[in-house]
C-alpha positions as CSV (number, residue, x, y, z in Angstrom):
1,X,105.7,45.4,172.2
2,X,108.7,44.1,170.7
3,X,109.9,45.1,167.5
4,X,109.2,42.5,164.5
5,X,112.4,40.2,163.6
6,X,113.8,42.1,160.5
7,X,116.1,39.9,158.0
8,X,117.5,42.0,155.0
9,X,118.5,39.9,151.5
10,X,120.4,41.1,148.5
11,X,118.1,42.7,146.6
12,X,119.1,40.1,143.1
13,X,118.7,36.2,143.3
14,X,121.5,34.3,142.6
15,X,121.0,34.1,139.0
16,X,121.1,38.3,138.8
17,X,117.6,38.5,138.5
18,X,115.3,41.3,140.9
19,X,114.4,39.5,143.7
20,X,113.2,42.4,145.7
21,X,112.9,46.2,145.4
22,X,115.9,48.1,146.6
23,X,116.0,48.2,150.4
24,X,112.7,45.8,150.7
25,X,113.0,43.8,153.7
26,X,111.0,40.1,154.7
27,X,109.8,41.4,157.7
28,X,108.8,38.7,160.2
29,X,106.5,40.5,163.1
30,X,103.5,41.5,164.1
31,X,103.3,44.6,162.2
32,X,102.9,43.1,159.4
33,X,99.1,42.1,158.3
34,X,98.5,38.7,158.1
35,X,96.6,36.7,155.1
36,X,96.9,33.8,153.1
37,X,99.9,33.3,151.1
38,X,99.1,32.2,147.1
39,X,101.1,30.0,144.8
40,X,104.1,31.7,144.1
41,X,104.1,33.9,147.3
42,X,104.6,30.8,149.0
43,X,108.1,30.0,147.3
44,X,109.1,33.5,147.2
45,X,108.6,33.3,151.0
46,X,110.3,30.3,151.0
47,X,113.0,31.3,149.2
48,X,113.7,34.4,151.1
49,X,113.8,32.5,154.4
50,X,116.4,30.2,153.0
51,X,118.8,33.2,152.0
52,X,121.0,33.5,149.6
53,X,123.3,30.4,150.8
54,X,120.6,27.6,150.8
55,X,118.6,29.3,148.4
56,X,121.3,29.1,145.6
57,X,120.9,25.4,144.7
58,X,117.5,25.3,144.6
59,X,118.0,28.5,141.8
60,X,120.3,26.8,140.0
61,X,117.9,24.1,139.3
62,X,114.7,27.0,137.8
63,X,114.6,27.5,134.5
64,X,114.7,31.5,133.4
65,X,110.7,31.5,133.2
66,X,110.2,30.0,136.7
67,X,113.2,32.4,138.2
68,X,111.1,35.4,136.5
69,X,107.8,34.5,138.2
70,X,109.5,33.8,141.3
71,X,111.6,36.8,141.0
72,X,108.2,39.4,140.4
73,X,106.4,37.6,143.5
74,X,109.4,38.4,145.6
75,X,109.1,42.0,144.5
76,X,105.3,41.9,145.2
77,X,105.2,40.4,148.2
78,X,105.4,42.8,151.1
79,X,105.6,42.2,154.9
80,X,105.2,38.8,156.3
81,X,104.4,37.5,159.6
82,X,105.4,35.6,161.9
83,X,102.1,33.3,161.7
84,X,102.3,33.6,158.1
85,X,106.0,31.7,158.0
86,X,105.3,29.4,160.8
87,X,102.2,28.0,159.2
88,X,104.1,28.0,155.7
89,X,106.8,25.9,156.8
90,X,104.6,23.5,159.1
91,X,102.4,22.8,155.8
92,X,106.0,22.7,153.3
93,X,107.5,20.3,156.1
94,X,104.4,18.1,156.1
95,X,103.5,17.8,152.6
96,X,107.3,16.4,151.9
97,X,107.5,14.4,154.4
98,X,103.9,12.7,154.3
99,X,104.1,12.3,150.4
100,X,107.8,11.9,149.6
101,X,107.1,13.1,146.5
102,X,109.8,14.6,144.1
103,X,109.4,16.1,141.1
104,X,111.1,15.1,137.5
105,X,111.5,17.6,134.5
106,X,113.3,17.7,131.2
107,X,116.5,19.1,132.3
108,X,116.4,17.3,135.9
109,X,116.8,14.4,134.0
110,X,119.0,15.5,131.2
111,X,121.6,16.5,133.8
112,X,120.9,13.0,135.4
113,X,121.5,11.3,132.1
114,X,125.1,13.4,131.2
115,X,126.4,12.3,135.1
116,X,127.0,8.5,133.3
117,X,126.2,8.7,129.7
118,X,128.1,10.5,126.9
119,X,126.6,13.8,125.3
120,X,125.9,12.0,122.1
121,X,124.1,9.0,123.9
122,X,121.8,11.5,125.8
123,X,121.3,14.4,123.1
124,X,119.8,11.4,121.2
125,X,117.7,10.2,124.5
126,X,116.2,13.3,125.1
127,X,115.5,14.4,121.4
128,X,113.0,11.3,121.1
129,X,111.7,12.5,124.7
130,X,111.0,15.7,123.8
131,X,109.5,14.9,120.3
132,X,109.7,17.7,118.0
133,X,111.2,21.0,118.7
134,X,110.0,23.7,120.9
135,X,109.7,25.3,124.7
136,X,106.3,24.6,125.3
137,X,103.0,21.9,123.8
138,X,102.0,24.5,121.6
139,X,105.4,25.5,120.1
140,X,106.2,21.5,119.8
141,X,102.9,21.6,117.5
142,X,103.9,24.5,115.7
143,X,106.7,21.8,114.8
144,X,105.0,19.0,113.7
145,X,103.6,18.7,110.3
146,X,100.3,20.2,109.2
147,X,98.5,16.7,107.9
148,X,100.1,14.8,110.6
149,X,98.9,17.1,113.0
150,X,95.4,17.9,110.6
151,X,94.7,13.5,110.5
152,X,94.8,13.8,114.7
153,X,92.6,17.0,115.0
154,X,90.0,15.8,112.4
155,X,88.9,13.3,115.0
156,X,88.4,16.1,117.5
157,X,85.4,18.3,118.4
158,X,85.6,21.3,116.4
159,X,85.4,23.9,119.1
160,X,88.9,21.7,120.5
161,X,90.4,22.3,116.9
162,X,90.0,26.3,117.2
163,X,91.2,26.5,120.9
164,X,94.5,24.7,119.4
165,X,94.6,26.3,116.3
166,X,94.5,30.0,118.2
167,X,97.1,28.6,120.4
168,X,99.7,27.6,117.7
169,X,101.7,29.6,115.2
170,X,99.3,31.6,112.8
171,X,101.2,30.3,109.6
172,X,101.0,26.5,111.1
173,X,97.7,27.0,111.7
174,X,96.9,28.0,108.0
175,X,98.5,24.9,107.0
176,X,96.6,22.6,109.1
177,X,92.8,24.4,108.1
178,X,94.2,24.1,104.7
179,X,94.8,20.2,105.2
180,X,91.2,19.6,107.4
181,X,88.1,18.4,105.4
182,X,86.1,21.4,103.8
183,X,83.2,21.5,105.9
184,X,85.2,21.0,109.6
185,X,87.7,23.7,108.3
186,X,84.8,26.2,108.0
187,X,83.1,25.4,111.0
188,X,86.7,25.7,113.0
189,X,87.4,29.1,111.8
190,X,83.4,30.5,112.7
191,X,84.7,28.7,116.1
192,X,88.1,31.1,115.9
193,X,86.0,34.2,114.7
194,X,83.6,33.6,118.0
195,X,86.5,31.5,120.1
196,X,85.9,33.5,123.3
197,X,89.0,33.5,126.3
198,X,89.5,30.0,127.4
199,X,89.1,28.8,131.1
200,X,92.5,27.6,132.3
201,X,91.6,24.4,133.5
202,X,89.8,23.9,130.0
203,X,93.1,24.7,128.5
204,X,95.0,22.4,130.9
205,X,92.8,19.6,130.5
206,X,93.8,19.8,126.5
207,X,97.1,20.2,126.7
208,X,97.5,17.4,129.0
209,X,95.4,15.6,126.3
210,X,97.7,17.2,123.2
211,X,100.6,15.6,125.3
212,X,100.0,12.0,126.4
213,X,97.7,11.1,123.7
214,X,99.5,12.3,120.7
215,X,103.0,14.1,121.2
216,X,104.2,11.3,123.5
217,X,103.3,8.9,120.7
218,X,104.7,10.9,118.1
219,X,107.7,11.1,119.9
220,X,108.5,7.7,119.4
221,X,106.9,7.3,115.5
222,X,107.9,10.4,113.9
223,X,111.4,9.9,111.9
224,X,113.5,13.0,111.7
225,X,113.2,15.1,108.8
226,X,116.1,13.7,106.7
227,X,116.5,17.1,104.9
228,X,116.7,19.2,107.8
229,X,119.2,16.7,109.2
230,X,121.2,17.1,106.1
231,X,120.8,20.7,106.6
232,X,122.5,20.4,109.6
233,X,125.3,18.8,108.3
234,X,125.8,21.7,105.3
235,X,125.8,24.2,108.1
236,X,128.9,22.3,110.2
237,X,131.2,22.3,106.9
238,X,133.6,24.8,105.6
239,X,132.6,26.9,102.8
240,X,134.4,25.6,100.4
241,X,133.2,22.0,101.0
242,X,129.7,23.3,101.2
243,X,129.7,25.2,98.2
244,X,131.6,21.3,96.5
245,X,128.3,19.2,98.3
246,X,126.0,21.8,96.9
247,X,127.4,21.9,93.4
248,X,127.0,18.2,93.2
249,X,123.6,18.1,94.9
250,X,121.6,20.8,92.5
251,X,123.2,18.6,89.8
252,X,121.4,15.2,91.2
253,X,118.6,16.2,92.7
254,X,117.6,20.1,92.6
255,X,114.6,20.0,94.7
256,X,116.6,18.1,97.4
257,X,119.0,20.8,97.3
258,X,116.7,23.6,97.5
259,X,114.6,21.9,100.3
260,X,118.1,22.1,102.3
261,X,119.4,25.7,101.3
262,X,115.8,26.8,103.0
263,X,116.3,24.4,106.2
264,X,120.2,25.8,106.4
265,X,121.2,28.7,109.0
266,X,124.1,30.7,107.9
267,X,126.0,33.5,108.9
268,X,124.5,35.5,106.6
269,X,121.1,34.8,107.9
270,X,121.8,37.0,110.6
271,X,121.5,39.9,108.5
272,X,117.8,39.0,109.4
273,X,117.9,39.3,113.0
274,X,115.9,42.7,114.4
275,X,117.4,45.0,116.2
276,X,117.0,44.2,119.7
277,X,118.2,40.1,118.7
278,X,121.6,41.1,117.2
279,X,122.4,43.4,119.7
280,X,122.2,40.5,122.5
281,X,124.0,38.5,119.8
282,X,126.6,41.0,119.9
283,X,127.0,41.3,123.9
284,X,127.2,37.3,124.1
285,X,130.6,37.2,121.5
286,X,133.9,37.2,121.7
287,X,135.1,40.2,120.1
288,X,137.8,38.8,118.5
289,X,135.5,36.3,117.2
290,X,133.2,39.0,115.8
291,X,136.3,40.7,114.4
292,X,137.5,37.4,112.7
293,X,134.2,36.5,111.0
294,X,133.2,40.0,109.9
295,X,137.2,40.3,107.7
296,X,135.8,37.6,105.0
297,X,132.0,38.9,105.4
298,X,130.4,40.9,102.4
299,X,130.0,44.8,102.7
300,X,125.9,44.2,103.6
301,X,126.7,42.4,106.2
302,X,129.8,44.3,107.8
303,X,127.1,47.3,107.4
304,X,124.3,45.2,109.4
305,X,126.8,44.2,112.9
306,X,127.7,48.0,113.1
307,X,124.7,49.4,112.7
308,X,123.7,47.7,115.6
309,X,126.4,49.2,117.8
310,X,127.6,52.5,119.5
311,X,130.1,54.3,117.2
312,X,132.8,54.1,120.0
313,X,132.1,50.0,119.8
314,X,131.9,49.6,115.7
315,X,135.4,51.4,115.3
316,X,136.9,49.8,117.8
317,X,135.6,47.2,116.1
318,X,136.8,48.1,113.0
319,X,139.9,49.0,114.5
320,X,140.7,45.3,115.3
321,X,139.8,44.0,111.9
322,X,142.1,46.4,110.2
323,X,145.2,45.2,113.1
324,X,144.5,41.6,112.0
325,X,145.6,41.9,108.4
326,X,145.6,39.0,106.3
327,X,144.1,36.2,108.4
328,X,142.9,32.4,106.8
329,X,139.5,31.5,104.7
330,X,139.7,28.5,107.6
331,X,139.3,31.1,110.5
332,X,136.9,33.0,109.3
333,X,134.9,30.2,108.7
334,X,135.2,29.0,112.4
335,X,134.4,32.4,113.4
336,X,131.9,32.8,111.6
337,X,130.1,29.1,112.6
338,X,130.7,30.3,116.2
339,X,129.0,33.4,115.9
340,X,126.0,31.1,114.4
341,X,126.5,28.5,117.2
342,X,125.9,31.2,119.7
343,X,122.8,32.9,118.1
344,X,121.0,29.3,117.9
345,X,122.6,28.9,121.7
346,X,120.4,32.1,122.5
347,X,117.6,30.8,120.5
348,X,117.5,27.3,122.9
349,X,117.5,29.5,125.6
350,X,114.9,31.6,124.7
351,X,116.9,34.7,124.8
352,X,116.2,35.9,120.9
353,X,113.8,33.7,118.9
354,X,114.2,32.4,115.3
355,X,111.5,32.5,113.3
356,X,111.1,31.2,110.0
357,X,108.2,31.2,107.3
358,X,107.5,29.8,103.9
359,X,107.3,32.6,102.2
360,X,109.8,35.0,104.5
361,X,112.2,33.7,106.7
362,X,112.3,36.6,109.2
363,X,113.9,36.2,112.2
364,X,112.8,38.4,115.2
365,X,113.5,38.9,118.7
């Protein structure tokens, strides 16, 4: 009998994630026991069949979930046969070519949209797309505002209200129950005291609901928050015009200015961060950046950034800021609104999360 075909990959996919145990081969023989091939066994197969030089692009276009669930099939998957690939690329061969299909997503067309438009033009496009902030349906509802959200699920069974309520943020969720009428309330949280684990195509049936029936029309009704765009604004001056807008704002209109302070990410917000979220921070900045912001930063905060690093790297650290020696209020600030332009950079990506309550606004990773 001859020997199976053996075909040896790099062990990391092209985006450095684990793509296969160290020295695991896709065999292709018949050695190897055959059975039917599941989901995301089938791209995994796919993938590794396409090797590293056709298998790039198609990376390249994965978010970091999909590359992760990808990645952990590829490490799961264990021999394949020869029957096992044939049939897999007779049915991936005949399924594109009998439907033709091809499949849009947010950042598909995003990167469509910045080919001929200007970043402006499309940040504006794809902010009313995407409706209010957040990675998935139930983060985006976690962002929309409890009676708006409360005045939709009123109209909803009750059992449907506690399957989204478990789903969101638990200090949303509050908010909302707070908002419903007295006597749904109650019966939604016995609901959420019995709510037993949800079938998945129960869930996927709701949040396909959740989408086309109320976020895409939100989408498109729901003015942004004027304070938190204001907010946005604070954070992109200097300090010293800040502090001048601020001054003249808690003398017109207190409440208005207070309402922004709580919307507004600084640099000293970081001091916030846990552990394991400022230490990615760290890894992700320039050092001289770091160096630069920390010279005009107060004691607490100087005290925060090297806790969370070796000794060798805080006094090297420190080491820089002392070689700097005087260096401009208008630097620091730059540095100090890149370090904060990088943490919310992580934060989009879904590297470190930013969290941020009512009554504390922790950040955590």
């Amino acid at each position: 009998m001859a020997a199976p075909a053996q075909v040896e990959y790099d062990n990391r996919t092209p985006n450095g994630a684990i793509a296969a145990e160290p020295g695991r081969q896709l065999i292709v023989g018949q050695d190897a026991t055959q059975r039917a091939l599941r989901g995301a066994e089938k791209a995994a197969v796919l993938l590794l069949a396409l090797g590293p030089d056709y298998g790039k692009p198609i990376f390249e276009e994965l978010d970091e979930l999909e590359i992760k669930a990808l990645s952990r099939a590829m490490v799961q998957l264990g021999p394949i046969t020869q029957e096992m690939l044939d049939d897999l690329m007779i049915e991936f061969v005949t399924t594109i070519s009998s439907t033709g299909t091809i499949s849009g997503n947010t950042d598909t067309t995003e990167r469509l949209l910045l080919s001929f438009l200007p970043a402006d033009r499309v940040d504006s496009i794809m902010e009313e797309i995407r409706g209010p902030a957040g990675r998935n349906i139930w983060e985006k509802l976690s962002n929309v505002q409890e009676d708006v959200l409360a005045a939709y699920l009123k109209n909803e069974y009750p059992q449907t209200i506690a399957v989204v309520l478990s789903k969101i943020a638990p200090d949303h969720a509050s908010k909302v129950l707070a908002v419903l009428p007295e006597e749904l309330a109650m019966n939604v949280v016995q609901r959420m005291l019995g709510l037993d684990p949800v079938q998945k195509e129960i869930l996927e049936k709701i949040e396909v609901t959740l989408r086309t029936e109320f976020m895409s029309t939100l989408s498109h009704t729901k003015r942004r928050d004027s304070h938190e765009q204001m907010a946005e604004i604070f954070n992109s001056f200097d300090r010293q015009t800040e502090a001048r807008f601020m001054t003249n704002l808690e003398d017109m209109n207190r409440d208005d200015a207070e309402r922004i302070k709580a919307l507004m990410f600084t640099f000293e917000d970081l001091t916030r961060l846990e552990a394991s979220a400022m230490q990615t921070l760290l890894q992700r900045m320039d050092k001289r950046d770091t160096a630069l912001a920390l010279k005009g930063a107060s004691e607490p905060i100087k005290t925060f950034f090297f806790a969370n690093m070796s000794a060798r790297a805080a006094k090297l650290l420190r080491d820089d800021m002392e070689a700097m020696g005087s260096v401009r209020l208008k630097d620091v600030d730059e540095a100090q609104a890149r370090v904060v332009a990088t943490a919310k950079d992580l934060a989009a990506r879904g590297e470190i999360i930013i969290l941020k309550t009512k009554s504390d606004d922790q950040m955590v990773a």
